[in-house]
N, C-alpha and C positions, 0 to 999 in steps of 0.2 A: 442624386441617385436617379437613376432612369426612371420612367415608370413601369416599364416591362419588368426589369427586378424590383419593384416595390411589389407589383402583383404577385411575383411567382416568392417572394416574404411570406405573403398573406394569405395564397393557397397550400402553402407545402407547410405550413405551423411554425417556418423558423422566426416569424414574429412574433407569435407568441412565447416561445421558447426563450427567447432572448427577453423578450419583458420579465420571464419567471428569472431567466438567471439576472437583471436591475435589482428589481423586488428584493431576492434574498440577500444578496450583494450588500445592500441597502439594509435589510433587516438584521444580516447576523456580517458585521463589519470584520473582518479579518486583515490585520497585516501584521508585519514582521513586529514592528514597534510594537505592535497591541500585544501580541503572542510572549514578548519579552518582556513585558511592563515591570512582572513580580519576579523574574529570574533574575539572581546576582550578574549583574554584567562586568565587573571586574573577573570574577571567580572564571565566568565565560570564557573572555579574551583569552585569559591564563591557558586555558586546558587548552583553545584551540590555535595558539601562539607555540605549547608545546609541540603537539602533533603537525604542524604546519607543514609542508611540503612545496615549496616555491616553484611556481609551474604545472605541478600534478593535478590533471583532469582527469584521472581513468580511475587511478585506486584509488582506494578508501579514504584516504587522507585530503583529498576534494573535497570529502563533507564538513570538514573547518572553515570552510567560504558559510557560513551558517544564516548569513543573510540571504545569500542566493537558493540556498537547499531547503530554507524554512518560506522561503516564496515558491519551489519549485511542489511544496508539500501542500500549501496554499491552491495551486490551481489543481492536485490531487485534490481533495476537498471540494472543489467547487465541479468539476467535472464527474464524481461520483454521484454529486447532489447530497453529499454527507451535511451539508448545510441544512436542508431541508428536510430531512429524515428527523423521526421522532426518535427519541435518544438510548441510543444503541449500545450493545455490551460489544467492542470489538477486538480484534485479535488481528496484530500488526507478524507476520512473518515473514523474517527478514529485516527486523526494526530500524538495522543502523543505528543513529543517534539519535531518534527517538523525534524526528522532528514532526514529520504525518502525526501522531499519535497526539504530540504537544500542540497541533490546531483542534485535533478531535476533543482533545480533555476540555480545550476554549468553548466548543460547542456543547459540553456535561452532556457528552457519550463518555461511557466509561470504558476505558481501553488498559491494553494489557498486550504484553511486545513476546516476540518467541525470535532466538538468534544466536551466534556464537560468542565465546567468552574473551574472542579475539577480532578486531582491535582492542584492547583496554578504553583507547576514546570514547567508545561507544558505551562502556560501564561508567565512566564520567559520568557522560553527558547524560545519561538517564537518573543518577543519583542529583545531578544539578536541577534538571527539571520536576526532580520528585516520581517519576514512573515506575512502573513496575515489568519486570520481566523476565522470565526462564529462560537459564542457558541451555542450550539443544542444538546437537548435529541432527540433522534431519535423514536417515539412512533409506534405502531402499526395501520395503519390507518389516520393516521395523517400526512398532505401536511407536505414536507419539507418548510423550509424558503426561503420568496422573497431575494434572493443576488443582483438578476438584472445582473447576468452572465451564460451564457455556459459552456459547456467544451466539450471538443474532447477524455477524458478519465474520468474515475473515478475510481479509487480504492478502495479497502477499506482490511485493512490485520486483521485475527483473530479476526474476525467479527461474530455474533452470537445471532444477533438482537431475542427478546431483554433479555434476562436472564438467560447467562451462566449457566448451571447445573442446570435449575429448568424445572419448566411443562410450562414454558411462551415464549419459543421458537417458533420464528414465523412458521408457515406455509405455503402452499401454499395459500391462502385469503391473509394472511400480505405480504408477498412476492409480491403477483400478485397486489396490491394496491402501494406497494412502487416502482415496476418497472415502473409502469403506471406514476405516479407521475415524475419520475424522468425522462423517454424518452419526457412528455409532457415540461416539465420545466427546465430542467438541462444540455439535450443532444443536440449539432449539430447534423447534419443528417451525420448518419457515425459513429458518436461516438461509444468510447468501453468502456463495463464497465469490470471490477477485481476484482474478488470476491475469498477472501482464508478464508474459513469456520474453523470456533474453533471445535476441536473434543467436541464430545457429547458421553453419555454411548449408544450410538443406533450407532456411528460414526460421520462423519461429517454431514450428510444430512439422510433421510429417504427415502429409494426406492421412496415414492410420493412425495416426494420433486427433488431427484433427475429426476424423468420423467416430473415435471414441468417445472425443468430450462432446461429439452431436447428442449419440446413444446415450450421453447419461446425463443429456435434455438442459447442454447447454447453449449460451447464446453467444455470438464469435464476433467480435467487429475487430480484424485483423490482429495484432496480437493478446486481444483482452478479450479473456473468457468470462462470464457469468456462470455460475452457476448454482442451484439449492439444495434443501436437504430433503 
């Protein structure tokens, strides 16, 4: 390595940063085998030998690659710094099969998933892992579900409430009705929510969409919103 980029390492913090993600790396070890250690792995193969789709990258039926999507859940974890966080109540929507959620429960954050009751795979593979989770269509305007819990985060990945590719993509109204909704019912005081937006033909969000979630004092680094309660 040059010494010019050794320097501009050491003044802009990306060596340090990169020592913190060794460290934890190191301290809290995550991989696919470790994740799977107590999960029945015959029961596994089974459910997703059923659902298998030969070829299929787009739809759902992708997620039975369960090697690849529970390392793709893996570098979710390590890039939120959910490794590093003191141990959190969270709230996975969107859950899919539940794989994010099964590195989180490794690290004893206690999670808890919110999704549809369709694909069935996805009710497997949460009853395989032992998780927990409410079925829910998530409408525009419409109160989330009494769970009769908190949480300290929420996520939600490639999220696009509610109709990928159509004119039925929320706004700023639907937006400002489900965040209201959710800091009154869903969030400790503190809490953060994680928002990674599905691209759209306009991109991920619209200039007035993006100045909404400025307004309501969030943080943006291209399609991933931060935001509090």
């Amino acid at each position: 390595m040059k010494l010019s980029r050794k320097l501009e390492k050491l003044t802009s913090g990306e060596a340090w940063n990169s020592g913190l993600d060794r460290y934890y790396r190191w301290r809290h070890p995550l991989t696919v085998d470790l994740l799977l250690k107590n999960v029945d792995q015959a029961r596994l193969a089974q459910i997703c030998h059923k659902y298998h789709v030969p070829g299929e990258i787009k739809a759902w039926p992708k997620y039975t690659d369960y090697h690849h999507w529970i390392g793709r859940a893996i570098d979710h974890v390590r890039e939120l710094h959910l490794d590093r966080d003191k141990k959190l109540h969270i709230l996975d929507i969107g859950s899919a099969a539940g794989y994010f959620l099964l590195a989180l429960r490794h690290l004893r954050h206690k999670v808890f998933g919110l999704d549809l009751a369709e694909p069935p795979f996805y009710g497997e593979m949460f009853d395989l892992f032992g998780l927990e989770r409410v079925i829910w269509r998530i409408e525009a305007f419409e109160p989330l579900p009494e769970i009769g819990r908190r949480f300290d985060l929420v996520t939600a990945f490639a999220v696009c409430f509610n109709g990928h590719g159509s004119k039925q993509i929320w706004g700023q109204k639907e937006w400002a009705f489900f965040l209201q909704d959710m800091r009154a019912r869903y969030l400790n005081p503190g809490a953060r929510m994680f928002l990674a937006l599905n691209p759209e033909p306009y991109g991920h969000y619209t200039p007035e969409l993006r100045e909404f979630f400025l307004e309501q004092g969030a943080q943006i680094d291209r399609h991933r919103i931060w935001l509090r309660s």
